[in-house]
N, C-alpha and C positions, 0 to 999 in steps of 0.2 A: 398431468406431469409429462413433461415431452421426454422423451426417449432416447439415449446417448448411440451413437452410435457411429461405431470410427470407421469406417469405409466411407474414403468419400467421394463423393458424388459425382457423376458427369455434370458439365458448365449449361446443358439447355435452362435450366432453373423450374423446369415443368413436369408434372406430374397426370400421367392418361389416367382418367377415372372411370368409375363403371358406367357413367351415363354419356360417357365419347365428348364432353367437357375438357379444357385444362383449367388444371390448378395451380397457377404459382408457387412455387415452392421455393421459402427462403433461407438459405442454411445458416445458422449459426454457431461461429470456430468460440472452442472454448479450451482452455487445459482438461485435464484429467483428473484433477483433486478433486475432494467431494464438495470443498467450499464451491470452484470454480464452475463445479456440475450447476449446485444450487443459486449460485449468483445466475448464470444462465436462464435456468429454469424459470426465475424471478421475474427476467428479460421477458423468456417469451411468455407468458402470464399476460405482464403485459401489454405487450404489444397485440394478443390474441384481442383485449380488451378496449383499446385504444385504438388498434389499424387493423380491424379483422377482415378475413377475404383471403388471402396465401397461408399456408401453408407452412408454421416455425419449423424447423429438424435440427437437432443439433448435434455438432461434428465432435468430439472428441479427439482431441489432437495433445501429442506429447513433448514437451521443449526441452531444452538442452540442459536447463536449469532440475525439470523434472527428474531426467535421468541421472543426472550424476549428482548425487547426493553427500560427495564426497569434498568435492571443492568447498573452498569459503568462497561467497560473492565476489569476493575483492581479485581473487585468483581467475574469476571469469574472464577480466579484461574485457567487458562490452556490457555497455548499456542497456542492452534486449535480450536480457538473459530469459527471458519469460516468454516475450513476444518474438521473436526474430523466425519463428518455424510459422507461427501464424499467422503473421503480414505474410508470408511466401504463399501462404494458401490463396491468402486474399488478391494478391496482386494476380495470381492465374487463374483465380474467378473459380476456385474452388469450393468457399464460403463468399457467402456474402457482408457477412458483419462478425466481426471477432470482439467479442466479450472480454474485457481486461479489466484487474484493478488496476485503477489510475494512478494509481501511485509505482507500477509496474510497466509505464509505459514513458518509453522515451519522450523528452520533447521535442527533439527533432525525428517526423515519421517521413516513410519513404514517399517520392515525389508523388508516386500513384495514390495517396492514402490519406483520407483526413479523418480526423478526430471529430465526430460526428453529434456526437450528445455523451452530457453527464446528465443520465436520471437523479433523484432525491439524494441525497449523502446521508447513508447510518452513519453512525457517533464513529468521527475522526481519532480519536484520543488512544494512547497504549494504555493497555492495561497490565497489571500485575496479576500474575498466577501463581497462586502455593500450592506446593505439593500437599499432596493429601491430608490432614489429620496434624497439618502443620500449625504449631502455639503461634504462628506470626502472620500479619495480616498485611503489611505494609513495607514498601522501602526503609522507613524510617523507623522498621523495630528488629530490622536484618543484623546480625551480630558480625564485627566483623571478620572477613575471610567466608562470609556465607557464598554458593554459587550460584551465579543466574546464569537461563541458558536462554540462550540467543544467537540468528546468523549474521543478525543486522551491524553492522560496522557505524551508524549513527547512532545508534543504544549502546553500540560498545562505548562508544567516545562519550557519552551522553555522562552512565555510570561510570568511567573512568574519571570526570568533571566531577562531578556531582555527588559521588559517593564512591570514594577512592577507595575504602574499608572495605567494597564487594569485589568482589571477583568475578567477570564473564565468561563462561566456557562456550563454545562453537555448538551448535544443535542446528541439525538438517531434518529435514521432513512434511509431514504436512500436518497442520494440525492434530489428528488425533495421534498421529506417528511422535508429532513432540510432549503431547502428555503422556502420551502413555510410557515415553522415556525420563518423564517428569515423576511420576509415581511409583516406577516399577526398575530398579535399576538393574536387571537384567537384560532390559530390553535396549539398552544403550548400544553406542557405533560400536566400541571397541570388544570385541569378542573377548580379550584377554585380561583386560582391565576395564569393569564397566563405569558408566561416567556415574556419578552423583550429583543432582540438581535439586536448589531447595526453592529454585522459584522458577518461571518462564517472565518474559517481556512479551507480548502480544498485541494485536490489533484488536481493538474493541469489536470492531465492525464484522471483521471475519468469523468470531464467537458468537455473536448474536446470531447473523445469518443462519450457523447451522446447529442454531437451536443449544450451545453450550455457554449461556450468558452468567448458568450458577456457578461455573469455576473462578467467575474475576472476582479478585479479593479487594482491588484497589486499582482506581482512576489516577491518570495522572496526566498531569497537564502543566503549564504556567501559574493555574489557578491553584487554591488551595485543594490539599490531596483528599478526594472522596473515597476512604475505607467504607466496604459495602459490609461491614461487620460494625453490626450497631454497637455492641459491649466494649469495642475499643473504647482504650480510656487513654492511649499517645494523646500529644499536643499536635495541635494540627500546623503543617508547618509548607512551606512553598519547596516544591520539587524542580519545576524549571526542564521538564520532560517534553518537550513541544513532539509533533507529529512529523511525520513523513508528508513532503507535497504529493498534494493528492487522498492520500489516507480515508478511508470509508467510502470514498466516490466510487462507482464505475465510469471504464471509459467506451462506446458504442466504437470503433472503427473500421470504415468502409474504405470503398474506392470513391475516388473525387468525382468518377465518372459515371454516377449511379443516384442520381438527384431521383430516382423512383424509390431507391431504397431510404435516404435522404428524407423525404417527404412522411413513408411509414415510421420512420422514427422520431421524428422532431416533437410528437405528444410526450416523447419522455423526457425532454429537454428539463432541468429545473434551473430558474434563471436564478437563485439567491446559489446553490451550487457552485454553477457556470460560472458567475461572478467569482466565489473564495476560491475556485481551483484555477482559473486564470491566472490568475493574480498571485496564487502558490506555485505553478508550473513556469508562469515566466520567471517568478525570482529563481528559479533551479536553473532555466534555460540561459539569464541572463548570467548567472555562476556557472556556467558551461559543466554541471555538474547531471552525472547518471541518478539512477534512482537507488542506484547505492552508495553514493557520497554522504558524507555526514553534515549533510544539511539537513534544518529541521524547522518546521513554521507552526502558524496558528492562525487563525483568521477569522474575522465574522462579518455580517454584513446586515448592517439595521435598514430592513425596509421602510421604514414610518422616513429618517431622514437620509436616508442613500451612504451613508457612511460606512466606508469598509475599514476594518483597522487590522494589518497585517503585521507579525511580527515573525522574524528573522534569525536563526543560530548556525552560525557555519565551526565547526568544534574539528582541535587534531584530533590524530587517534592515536594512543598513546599504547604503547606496547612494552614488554618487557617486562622483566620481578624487581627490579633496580630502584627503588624507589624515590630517590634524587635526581636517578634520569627520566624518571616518569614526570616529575614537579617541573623539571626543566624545558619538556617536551607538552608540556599542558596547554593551552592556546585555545582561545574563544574568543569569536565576536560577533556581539547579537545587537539589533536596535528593533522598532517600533516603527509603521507609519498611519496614521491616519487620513483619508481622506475621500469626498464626496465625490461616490464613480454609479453610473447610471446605465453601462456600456460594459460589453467583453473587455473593448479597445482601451480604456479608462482603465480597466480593473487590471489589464496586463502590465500597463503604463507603471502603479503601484508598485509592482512586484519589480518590475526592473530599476522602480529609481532606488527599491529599499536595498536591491543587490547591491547596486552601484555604490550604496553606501558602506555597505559592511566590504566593498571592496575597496574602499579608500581608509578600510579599517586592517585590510592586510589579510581577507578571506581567499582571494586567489594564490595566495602565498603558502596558506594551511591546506589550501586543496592541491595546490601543485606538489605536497609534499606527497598524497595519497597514493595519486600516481593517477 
């Protein structure tokens, strides 16, 4: 298990060993969450596996998003809420490669920096979390005025579309910081007033990583909804929850300038990945949308006939207790594309012509409201 450690490094990348050898040593910039530690971890595994010979160390570095736990996303005003402190490592040749969820990284990176490799994708999909000891199992058995807690402004809008009868309240943290504000209502923001939440919205993929895959109660997707509690006896019915571009992937980012470091990494490349997050990141990029806009996709990609078929939801986000000016303010438009891509360049092609389409459906117009 590699070893976290926030001091970082001088830029020689070499390490004097007992036998008057050097060792390459290559740093890897990560957050400070315990997901973020173990998504790392995963990397260099790895890579010890696949490009052995230097040396992994990984840097522990803290983002702007990390610290202030108080903002909503939306109040950030920048796209790199997550990454913007660890490209600046990157670019002064502090780290070597900076470990991201891809769904947390801009599409447009700075000139110095490319997006180097997506390894395998865990299960893209949000999932539903109940609080403890809770009689409910699913979206579709929430009573209404139940509260979900969530910081994501795409899940807000998502349940505001979708199942107007919930109510979403703001939760900051990192995963076990939001169950444990999920179960325990002491441990809520407001010292004065503690919140109440009877469910969380989450990433599948981040759950599973660190080993808490028994809390999800229910899948949700475009597809029909998989409650992981076999006694239910609901109807099983379409939820229309699509994911965040990028969602489950990692994203490798280096310097452009570092094709040694390039070459160590490319065994983690996964080309059916590579393909559905193309293809997902350019429709974000061609909606000129951050990774907290309420955009939201789906995609897959059948290797037997090369067929990717991506689908598309750009939704307002509807605010207020008003409930007529909520109906008024409601606004979504999603489509579909199919078609046979064999190529990064193909698979990005997709993704921009589906934008294009949902922007001739008036999605520039609900995003421009967002701000």
């Amino acid at each position: 298990m590699a070893n976290p450690n926030p001091t970082l490094p001088p830029t020689n990348n070499t390490l004097q060993t007992n036998n008057d050898s050097h060792q390459e040593i290559i740093y890897i910039g990560t957050r400070k969450s315990q997901l973020a530690i173990a998504q790392a971890e995963m990397i260099i595994a790895q890579l010890e596996t696949v490009s052995p010979g230097p040396q992994y160390k990984m840097q522990v570095i803290s983002t702007m998003a990390d610290e202030n736990q108080v903002k909503t996303f939306l109040d950030f005003n920048s796209k790199s809420i997550w990454t913007e402190e660890l490209e600046g490592l990157l670019v002064d040749g502090k780290v070597d490669v900076v470990v991201h969820c891809l769904k947390d990284m801009p599409t447009t990176l700075p000139s110095s920096c490319i997006l180097s490799t997506i390894p395998l994708r865990e299960d893209p999909r949000d999932v539903l979390v109940m609080k403890l000891h809770s009689p409910y199992n699913s979206l579709h058995q929430l009573p209404p005025g139940s509260i979900i807690g969530t910081s994501s402004i795409r899940r807000k809008a998502q349940i505001a579309h979708f199942y107007p009868h919930l109510k979403c309240v703001e939760i900051r943290g990192n995963l076990q910081t939001r169950l444990r504000k999920l179960d325990d209502v002491a441990a809520g923001d407001d010292k004065s007033s503690k919140q109440n939440y009877d469910c969380l919205i989450l990433a599948a993929a981040g759950l599973k990583r660190i080993g808490l895959e028994g809390r999800i109660s229910e899948y949700l997707s475009s597809q029909n909804n998989t409650t992981t509690n076999t006694n239910s006896t609901n109807s099983v019915k379409e939820n229309k929850i699509l994911h965040a571009p990028g969602q489950g992937a990692l994203g490798l980012e280096i310097r452009h300038s570092d094709p040694r470091i390039l070459k160590l990494l490319s065994p983690l490349n996964h080309f059916p990945t590579l393909l559905t997050c193309s293809a997902e990141r350019s429709f974000l990029k061609e909606l000129n949308g951050g990774c907290s806009a309420p955009v939201a996709v789906e995609s897959c990609w059948d290797e037997e006939t090369g067929m990717l078929e991506l689908r598309g939801q750009v939704l307002s986000v509807v605010d207020g207790d008003d409930e007529e000016e909520r109906k008024r303010e409601k606004e979504i438009v999603e489509d579909r594309i199919c078609e046979v891509v064999g190529t990064v360049e193909e698979a990005e092609g997709v993704g921009e012509k589906l934008a294009r389409r949902l922007i001739g459906l008036g999605a520039d117009r609900i995003l421009g409201r967002v701000g």
